[in-house]
N, C-alpha and C positions, 0 to 999 in steps of 0.2 A: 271155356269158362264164360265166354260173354255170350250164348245163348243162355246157359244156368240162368245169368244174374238178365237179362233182358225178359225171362220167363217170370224169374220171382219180381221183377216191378215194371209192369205194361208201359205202354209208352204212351205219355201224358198228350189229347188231343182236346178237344171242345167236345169230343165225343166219349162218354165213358166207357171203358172195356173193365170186365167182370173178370176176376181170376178163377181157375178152377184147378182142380187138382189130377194128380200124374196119371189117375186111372182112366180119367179122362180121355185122354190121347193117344194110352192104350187099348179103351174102344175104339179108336178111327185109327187105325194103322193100315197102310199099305201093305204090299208084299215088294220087298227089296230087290232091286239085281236081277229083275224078270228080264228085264231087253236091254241090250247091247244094242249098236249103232244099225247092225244092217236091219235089226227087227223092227228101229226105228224110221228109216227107209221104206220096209213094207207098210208098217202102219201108215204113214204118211202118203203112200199109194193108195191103199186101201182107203183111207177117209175118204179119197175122191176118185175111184176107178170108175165108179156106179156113173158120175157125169161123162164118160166119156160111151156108155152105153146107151143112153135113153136122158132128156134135158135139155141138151142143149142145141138140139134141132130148131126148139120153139123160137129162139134166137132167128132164123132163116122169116118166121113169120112176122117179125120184128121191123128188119134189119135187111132182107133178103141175104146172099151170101156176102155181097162184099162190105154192108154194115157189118154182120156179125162177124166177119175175118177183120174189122177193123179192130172192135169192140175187144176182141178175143187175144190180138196184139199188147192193145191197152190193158188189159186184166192180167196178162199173161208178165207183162212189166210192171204191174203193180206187184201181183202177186211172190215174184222173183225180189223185187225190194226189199219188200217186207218179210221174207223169210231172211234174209241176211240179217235186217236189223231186228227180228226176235230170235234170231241167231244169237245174238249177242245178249239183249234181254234172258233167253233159256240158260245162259251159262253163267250170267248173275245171280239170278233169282229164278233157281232150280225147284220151283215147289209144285202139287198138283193142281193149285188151280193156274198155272200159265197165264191168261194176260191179263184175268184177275187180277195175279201177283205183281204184275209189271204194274200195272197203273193207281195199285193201292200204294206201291215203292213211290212213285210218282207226285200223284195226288191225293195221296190219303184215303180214309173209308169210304167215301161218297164215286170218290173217281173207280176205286176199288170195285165198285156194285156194280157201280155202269156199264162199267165192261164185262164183271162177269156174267150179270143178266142176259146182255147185248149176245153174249157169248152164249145163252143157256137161251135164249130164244133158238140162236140159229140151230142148235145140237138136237132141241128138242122135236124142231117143227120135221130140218132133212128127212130123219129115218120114215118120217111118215110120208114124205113124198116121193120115195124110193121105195117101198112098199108098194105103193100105186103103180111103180113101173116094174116091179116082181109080179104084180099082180098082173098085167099086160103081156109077162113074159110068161109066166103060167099059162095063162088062156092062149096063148100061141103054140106051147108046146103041149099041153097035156087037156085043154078044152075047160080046165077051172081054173077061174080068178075070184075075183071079190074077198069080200071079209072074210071067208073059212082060209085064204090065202094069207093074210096080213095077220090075221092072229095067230097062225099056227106060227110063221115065222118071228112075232115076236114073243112067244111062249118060249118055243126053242132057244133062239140067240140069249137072249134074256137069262133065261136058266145054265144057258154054258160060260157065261160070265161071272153068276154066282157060283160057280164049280170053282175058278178060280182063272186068275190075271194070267200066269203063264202060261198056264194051258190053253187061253183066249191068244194070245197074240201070237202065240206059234201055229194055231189051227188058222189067223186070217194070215198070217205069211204064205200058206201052204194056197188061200183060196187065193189069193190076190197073184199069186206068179202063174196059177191056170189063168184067170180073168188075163192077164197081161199076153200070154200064148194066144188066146184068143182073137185078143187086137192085133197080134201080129199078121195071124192068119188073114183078118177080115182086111189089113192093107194091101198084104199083097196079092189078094183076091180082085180088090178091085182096084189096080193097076194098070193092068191089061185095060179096062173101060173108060179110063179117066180122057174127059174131054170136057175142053174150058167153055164151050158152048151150054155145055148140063150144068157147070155153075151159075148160068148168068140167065136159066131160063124162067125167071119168074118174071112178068110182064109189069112194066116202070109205070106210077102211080103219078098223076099229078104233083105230088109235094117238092118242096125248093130242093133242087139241087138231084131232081129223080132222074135215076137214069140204067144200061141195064148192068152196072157194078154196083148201084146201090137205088134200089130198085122204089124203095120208102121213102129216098130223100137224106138230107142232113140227118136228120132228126132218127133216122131207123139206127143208127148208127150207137146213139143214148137209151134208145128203147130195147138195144140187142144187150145192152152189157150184162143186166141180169142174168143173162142166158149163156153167157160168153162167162161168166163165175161158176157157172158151174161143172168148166172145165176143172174148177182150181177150187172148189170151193170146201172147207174145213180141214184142207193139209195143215194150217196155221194149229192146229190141236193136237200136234207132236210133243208139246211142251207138256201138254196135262200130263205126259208119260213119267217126268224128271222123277218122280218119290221113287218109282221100281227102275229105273235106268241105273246098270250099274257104272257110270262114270257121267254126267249129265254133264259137265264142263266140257269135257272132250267128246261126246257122243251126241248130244244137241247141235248143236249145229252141223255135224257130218247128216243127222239124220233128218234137217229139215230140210235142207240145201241137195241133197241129195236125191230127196224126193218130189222135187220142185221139178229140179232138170228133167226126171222122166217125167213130170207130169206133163209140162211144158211141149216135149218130141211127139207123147202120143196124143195131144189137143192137134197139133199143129199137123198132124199129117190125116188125122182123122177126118178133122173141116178140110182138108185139100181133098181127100181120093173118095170118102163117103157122097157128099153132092154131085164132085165131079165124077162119079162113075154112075149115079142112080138119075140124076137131078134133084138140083134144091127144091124143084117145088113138088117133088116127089114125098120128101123128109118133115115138109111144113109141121104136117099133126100128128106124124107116128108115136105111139108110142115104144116103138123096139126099132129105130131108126138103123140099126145096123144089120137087121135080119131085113128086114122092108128093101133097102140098097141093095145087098148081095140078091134077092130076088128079083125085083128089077134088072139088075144090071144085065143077070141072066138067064131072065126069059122065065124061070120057075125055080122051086124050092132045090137046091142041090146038097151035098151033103157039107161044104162050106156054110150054107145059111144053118143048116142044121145043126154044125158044130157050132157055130157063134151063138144059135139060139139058146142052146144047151147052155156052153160053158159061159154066156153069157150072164146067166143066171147067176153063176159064179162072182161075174164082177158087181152084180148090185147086191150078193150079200155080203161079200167082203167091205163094202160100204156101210150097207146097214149094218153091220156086225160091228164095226170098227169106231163109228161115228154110238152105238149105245155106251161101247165105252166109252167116249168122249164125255156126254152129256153126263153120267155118273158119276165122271173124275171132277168133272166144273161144279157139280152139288156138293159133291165130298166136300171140295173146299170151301166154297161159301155154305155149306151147313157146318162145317165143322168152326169157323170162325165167326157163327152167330148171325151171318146174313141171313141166312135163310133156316128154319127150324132145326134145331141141333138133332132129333131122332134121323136126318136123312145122312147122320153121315157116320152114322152105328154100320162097322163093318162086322160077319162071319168070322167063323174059323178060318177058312180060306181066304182073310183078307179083301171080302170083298161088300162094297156100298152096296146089300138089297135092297136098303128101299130107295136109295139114288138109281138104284135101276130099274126098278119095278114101276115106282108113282111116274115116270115122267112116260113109259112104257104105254100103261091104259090110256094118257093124254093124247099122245101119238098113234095109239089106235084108233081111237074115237076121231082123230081127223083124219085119219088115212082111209073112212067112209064114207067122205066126201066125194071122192075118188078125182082131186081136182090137183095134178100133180102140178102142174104149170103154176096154179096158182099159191099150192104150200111153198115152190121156188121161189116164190115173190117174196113170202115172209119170212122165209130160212134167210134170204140175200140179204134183207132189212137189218136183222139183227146182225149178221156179219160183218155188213159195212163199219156200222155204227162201231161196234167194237174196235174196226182197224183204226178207223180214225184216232179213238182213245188210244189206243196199243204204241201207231205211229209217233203221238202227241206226248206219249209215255218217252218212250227213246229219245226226241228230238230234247225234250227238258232235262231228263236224267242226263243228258251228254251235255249242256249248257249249267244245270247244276250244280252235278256232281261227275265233273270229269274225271275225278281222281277215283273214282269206284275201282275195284277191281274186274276189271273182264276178260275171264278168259280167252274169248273170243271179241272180235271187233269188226263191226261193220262198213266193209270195203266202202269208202263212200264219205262213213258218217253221216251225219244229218241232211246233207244231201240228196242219199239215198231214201231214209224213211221220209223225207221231204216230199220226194216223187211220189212214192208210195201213198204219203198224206192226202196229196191234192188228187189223185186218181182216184181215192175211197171216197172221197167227198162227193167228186164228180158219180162215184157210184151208189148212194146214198140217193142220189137224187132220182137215178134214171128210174128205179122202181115204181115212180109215180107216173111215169109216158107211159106204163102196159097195162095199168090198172091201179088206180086210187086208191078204191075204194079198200083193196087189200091191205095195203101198207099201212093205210090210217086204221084200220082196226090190228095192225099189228103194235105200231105208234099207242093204239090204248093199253092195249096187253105189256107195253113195255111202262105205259104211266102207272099203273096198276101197282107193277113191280117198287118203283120210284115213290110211289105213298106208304107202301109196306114198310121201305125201308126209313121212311122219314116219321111214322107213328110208332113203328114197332121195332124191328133191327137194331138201330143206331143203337138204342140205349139196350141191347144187350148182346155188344161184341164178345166175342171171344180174345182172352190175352195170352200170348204165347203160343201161339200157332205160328206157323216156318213165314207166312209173310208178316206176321206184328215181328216174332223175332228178327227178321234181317231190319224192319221197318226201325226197332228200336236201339239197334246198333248203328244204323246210319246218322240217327238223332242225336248218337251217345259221340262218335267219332265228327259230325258238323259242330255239335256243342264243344270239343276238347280243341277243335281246331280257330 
């Protein structure tokens, strides 16, 4: 009864929200009860299997190995933080735009944008800088890459999402546990080679503190972390799952926490036995850093680099694949709540946002022929930081607040924990400016862009009664009674 009555009268802000009517919402409907916990588990793999393929090498040209193994520590416990405490966020405020909805719960329609923009940067730029490293992986294996590369795959992926959501996350479960065989393969391949001397041979630079664990100096250390995120980078986009999750109180947090842990074992042994079997300064500019090592390692192409190169492929579409969904579900809900043009969050028969998949699709093509993957990682990272900050900022208030919330879930820690998480995202916010300026500030414009949109046109035409104005105006309805 108290979503009915928080439906028929919005919830009074400085900002106006528009009412509309029921047929409304049953144009934007999800498809229900698609994924259970362990699919969310994969998905959460998948968003970020592709960094453990090809990315975070650049990190090495940074940071040399023992920056980036710093780097990759600290992102590695940021990143663990913060899935516990939107762990707890996911199981409040179960809706599809995810940290969106946290920080609109929070800070209202303006905090609300912030992050989900911050969030619809990072979803939209990835897929295009993973393409650039399919495209790398193609020219390796089969002697074509470029643009006939990058469109077919986003024509394909693209089209088997509008087919329909379950059928989509059961087909990247199946891609993402080959990708994962793979990496298993590729460790204990190069096992046998690992020697601490190949991590530490890049030659030590002048800079304070240079030496050959960290070969750039202090300073390589804040210039590798970009690169060290993209061990971990958009697992945090489990939550856009909650509308089709059949139990998202109980299955959210199993399936971010859970996905974290393996993210976390195969970062961590990857940066050990990859460099340490090939050399760091081998890996500096590959773009297929893990078929590059196993050749190296030994001596020429064997059917080891062959399988990784192959099923490798595997792991960055199960990325790209995973991460389209992403960006679809963050439009769904800020179109469907009036942020962003209400046509993009018009679903199919099949439940599914086409033009939430399609417009941001041509966007991320047209930059994927750039062909400058390192540098789309600078701006995918921009918008991601930005958002945890909000997301973090979100948690630490709601729990000083409104302690009394219901959560199903609780973050081991408390404030504490997204505390940590806090100042690490800040501290990563920054570092994308030591690898290249000039990127970030033309992402910085792409995000002011977003932020005038919302300040001439959006605000005054919210949407009322959408799943985060509903919890929004019941928490209004329950502070006012109390």
């Amino acid at each position: 009864m108290a979503l009915e009555h928080s439906r028929s009268t919005p919830p009074q802000h400085a900002i106006d929200f528009e009412t509309v009517g029921s047929s409304y919402f049953q144009e934007r409907e999800l498809k229900k009860g698609a994924a259970g916990w362990v699919l969310l588990v994969g998905l959460g793999v998948a968003y970020v299997i592709s960094g453990d393929y090809a990315g975070w090498n650049f990190g090495l040209a940074q940071g040399g190995w023992g920056g980036l193994f710093i780097a990759t520590l600290l992102m590695a416990t940021m990143y663990l933080c913060m899935c516990f405490s939107l762990a707890e966020l996911s199981s409040m405020v179960p809706t599809a735009g995810g940290g969106y909805g946290f920080a609109r719960t929070a800070f209202g329609p303006l905090g609300g944008f912030l992050t989900g923009t911050a969030i619809l940067i990072e979803y939209a730029i990835a897929p295009a800088a993973i393409a650039v490293f399919i495209g790398a992986y193609c020219e390796s294996l089969f002697g074509i890459g470029g643009w006939m590369i990058y469109l077919a795959f986003y024509i394909v992926f693209i089209g088997i999402h509008i087919f329909g959501v379950g059928e989509a996350l059961k087909l990247m479960f199946i891609i993402t546990a080959i990708a994962a065989l793979a990496l298993a393969v590729f460790i204990i391949s190069m096992v046998p080679h690992f020697s601490v001397d190949k991590l530490l041979d890049i030659t030590p630079t002048t800079a304070a503190g240079a030496s050959a664990f960290l070969p750039y100096g202090y300073v390589g250390i804040w210039a590798a972390i970009p690169y060290a995120i993209w061990f971990f980078l958009a697992v945090e986009g489990v939550p856009l799952a909650a509308e089709e999750t059949k139990n998202p109180q109980r299955d959210m947090p199993r399936g971010l926490i859970g996905a974290m842990l393996i993210l976390a074992a195969f970062a961590g042994l990857i940066l050990l036995v990859g460099p340490g079997g090939a050399g760091s300064s081998t890996l500096i500019e590959s773009g297929n850093p893990l078929v590059e090592a196993l050749t190296s390692a030994y001596g020429s192409s064997t059917w080891m680099s062959g399988f990784v190169n192959l099923v490798g492929l595997a792991g960055l579409i199960a990325s790209f694949f995973s991460i389209i969904y992403a960006y679809s579900r963050q439009i769904f809900a800020l179109s469907r709540a009036g942020y962003l043009p209400r046509n993009l969050s018009l679903t199919n028969q099949n439940k599914a946002p086409v033009l939430a998949l399609v417009i941001p699709g041509i966007i991320g093509f047209a930059l994927s022929l750039t062909g400058q993957g390192d540098l789309l990682i600078l701006v995918a990272v921009f918008g991601a930081t930005i958002s945890y900050v909000l997301m973090m900022a979100s948690h630490i208030v709601l729990r000083v607040r409104r302690p009394d919330l219901h959560r199903p879930y609780k973050t081991p820690g408390g404030i504490l924990t997204s505390g940590v998480a806090l100042v690490l995202a800040c501290v990563a916010v920054i570092a994308g400016f030591l690898v290249d300026p000039r990127v970030v500030i033309g992402a910085v414009i792409i995000y002011g862009i977003f932020i005038a949109y919302f300040a001439i046109y959006s605000r005054h035409h919210l949407v009322a009664g959408t799943p985060e104005e509903e919890f929004a105006a019941i928490e209004q309805a329950e502070a006012t009674l109390k």
